[in-house]
N, C-alpha and C positions, 0 to 999 in steps of 0.2 A: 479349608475355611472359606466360607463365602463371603467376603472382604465388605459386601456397600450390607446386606443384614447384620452381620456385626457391629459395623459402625452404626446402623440408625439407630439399632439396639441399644447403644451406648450414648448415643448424642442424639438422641428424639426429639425432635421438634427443628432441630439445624438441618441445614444443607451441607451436604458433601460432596465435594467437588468429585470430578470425573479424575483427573489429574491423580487426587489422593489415593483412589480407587488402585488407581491402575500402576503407582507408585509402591503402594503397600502389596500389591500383586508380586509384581516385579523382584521386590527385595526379600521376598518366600517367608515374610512373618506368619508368627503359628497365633491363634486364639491366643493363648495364653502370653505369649508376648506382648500383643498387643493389648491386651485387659495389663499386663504389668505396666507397659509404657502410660496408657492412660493413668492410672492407681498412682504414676510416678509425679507427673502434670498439675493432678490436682492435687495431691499433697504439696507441691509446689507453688501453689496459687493460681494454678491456670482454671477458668471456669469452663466450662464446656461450651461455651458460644467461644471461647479464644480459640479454643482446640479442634471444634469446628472448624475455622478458618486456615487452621495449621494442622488438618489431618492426619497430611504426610509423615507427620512429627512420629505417627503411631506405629509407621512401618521400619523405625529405627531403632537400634537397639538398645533395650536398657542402660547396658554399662556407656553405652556410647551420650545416652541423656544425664544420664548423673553425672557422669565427668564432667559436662561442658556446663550442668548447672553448678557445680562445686568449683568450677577456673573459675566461672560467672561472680560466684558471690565473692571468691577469694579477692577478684578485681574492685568489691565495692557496691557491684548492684543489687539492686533490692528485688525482692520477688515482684513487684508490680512492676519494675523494670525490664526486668527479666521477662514476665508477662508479654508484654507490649513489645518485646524483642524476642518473642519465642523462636524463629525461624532463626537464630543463635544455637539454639540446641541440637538443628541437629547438621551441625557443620564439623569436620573434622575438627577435633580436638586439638592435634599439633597443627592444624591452620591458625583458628582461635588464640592459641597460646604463640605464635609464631608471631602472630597482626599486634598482639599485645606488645612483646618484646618489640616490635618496629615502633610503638607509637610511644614507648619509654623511652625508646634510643633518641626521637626527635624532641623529645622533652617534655610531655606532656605528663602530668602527675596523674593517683591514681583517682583523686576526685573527679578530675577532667575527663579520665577518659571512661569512668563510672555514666558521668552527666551525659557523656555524647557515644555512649556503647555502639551507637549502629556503627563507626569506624569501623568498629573486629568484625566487621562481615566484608568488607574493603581489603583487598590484595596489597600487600604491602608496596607495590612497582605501583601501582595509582595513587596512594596514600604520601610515597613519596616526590612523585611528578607535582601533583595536587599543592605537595610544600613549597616545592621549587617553584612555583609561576606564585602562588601568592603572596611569596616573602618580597617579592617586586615590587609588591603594593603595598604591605604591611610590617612591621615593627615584628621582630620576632616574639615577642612578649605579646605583643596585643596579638598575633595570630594564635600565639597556644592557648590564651584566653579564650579565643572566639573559633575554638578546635573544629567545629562544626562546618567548616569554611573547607575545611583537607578531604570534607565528603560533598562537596557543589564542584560541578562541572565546569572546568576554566571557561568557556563558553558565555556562561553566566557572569562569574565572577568582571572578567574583561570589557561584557558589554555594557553591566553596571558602572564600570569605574569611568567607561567611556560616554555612559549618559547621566552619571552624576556631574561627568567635568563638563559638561554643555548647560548645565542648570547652575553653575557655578559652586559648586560642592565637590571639596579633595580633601586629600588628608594634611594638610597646611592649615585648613579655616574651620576646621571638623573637628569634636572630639575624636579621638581615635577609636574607642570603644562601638560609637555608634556608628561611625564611617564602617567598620569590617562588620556592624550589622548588615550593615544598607547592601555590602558585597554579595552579600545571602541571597539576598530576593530578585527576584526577574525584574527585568528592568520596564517589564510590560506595569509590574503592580504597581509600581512607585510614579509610571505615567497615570494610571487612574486613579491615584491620589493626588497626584499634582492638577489633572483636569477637574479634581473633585473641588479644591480650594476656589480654581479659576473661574467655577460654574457658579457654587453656592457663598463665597467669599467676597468674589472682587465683581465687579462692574462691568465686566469682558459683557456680557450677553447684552448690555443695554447702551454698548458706548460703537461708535460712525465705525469703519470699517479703519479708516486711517489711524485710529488710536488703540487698535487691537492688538498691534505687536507691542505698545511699551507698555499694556496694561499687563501681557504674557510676561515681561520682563520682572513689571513690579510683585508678580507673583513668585516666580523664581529666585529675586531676591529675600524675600519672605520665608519659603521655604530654606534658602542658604542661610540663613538665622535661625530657621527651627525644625534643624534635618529629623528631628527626631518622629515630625507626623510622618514620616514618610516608612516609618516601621510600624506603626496604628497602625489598624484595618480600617475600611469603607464604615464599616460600623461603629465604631467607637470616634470617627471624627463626623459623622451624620448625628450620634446621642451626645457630642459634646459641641454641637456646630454653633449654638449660643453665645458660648464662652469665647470657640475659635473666633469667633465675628469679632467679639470686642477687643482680643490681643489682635485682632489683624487692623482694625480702625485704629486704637490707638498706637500703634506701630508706624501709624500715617501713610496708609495702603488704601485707604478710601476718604 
């Protein structure tokens, strides 16, 4: 079979990676497997620009995609989820089913781990280190809430809790829920949302140099009142910056 003219054949007008080529080589799929694993994909909901992206998918074997799409749905997820997590499919079976049973032991239900399916492509020995360092920080309840926390890299999580507690924001003066948001994000984003208030918000760019540090102040106190922009995007607080001005004046911040 000549592996990249069957693919174009089948997915005209996409790109196929070198990778997938050489993958589907490798794993000795015939024509006809490979027209069955496609046939299988998009009865499933996958469209041919998803499968495009996930070629590889093509050089695995039928019974090996059905199974993991049938654990898949048994779990709760929906074929657009599924979709969107196709590189699910073509992971061993007894891994997948293996990641599951770890992330029911830690207590997570099957809604949760439906909502945060990328987990089951996560090794249970990182899955479970991941729990251990952020129950340091979190409520067990509020962490199996915010499950998506067990796939961020302690690195992040750490440096966050270590530049939210410099801006004066912990889990003491914070909703909980939002506090193990804020955990998620780089501590790089929640600076260009905090310099984003200090630019277009407060008075920092037009006051003597000697009053620049307690204006940085009065803005951090701001934000420890309303941790929640700090999960907004640059966009959404630039299309709402109107409104932000007036809870920041009347808040007596200007």
């Amino acid at each position: 079979m000549e592996v990249r003219k069957t693919l174009e054949s089948m997915l005209a007008g996409f790109e196929i990676s070198d990778f997938a080529v050489q993958f589907i080589e490798n794993c000795n799929a015939t024509e006809d497997s490979v027209k069955q694993v496609y046939a299988l994909l998009r009865g499933h909901g996958l469209t041919d620009e998803k499968i495009a992206t996930q070629a590889a998918l093509l050089g695995i074997p039928p019974e090996t995609i059905e199974r993991n799409y049938q654990n898949l749905k048994s779990y709760g997820l929906t074929d657009e989820k599924i979709a969107t997590l196709a590189h699910l499919l073509w992971r061993d079976p007894e891994t997948i089913e293996r990641n599951h049973q770890n992330l029911k032991r830690l207590g997570l239900n099957d809604k949760t781990i439906a909502s945060q399916a990328q987990l089951l492509g996560i090794p249970p020995e990182t899955i479970k280190r991941n729990y251990r360092f952020c129950i340091r920080f979190l409520r067990r309840d509020i962490l199996l809430e915010q499950a998506q926390l067990l796939g961020s890299a302690n690195v992040t999580i750490e440096s966050s809790v270590q530049y939210l507690y410099s801006i004066g924001i912990n889990s003491d003066n914070t909703e909980l829920g939002t506090y193990a948001i804020l955990l998620g994000t780089k501590p790089r984003k929640k600076r260009e949302k905090v310099a984003w208030i200090l630019r277009e918000l407060s008075d920092y760019q037009i006051l003597p140099n000697d009053m620049k540090r307690a204006e940085i102040q009065k803005v951090y106190s701001f934000v420890g009142q309303k941790p929640y922009l700090l999960i907004k995007s640059i966009k959404f607080l630039s299309n709402n910056k109107e409104r932000l001005q007036q809870i920041f004046n009347q808040a007596g911040y200007n």
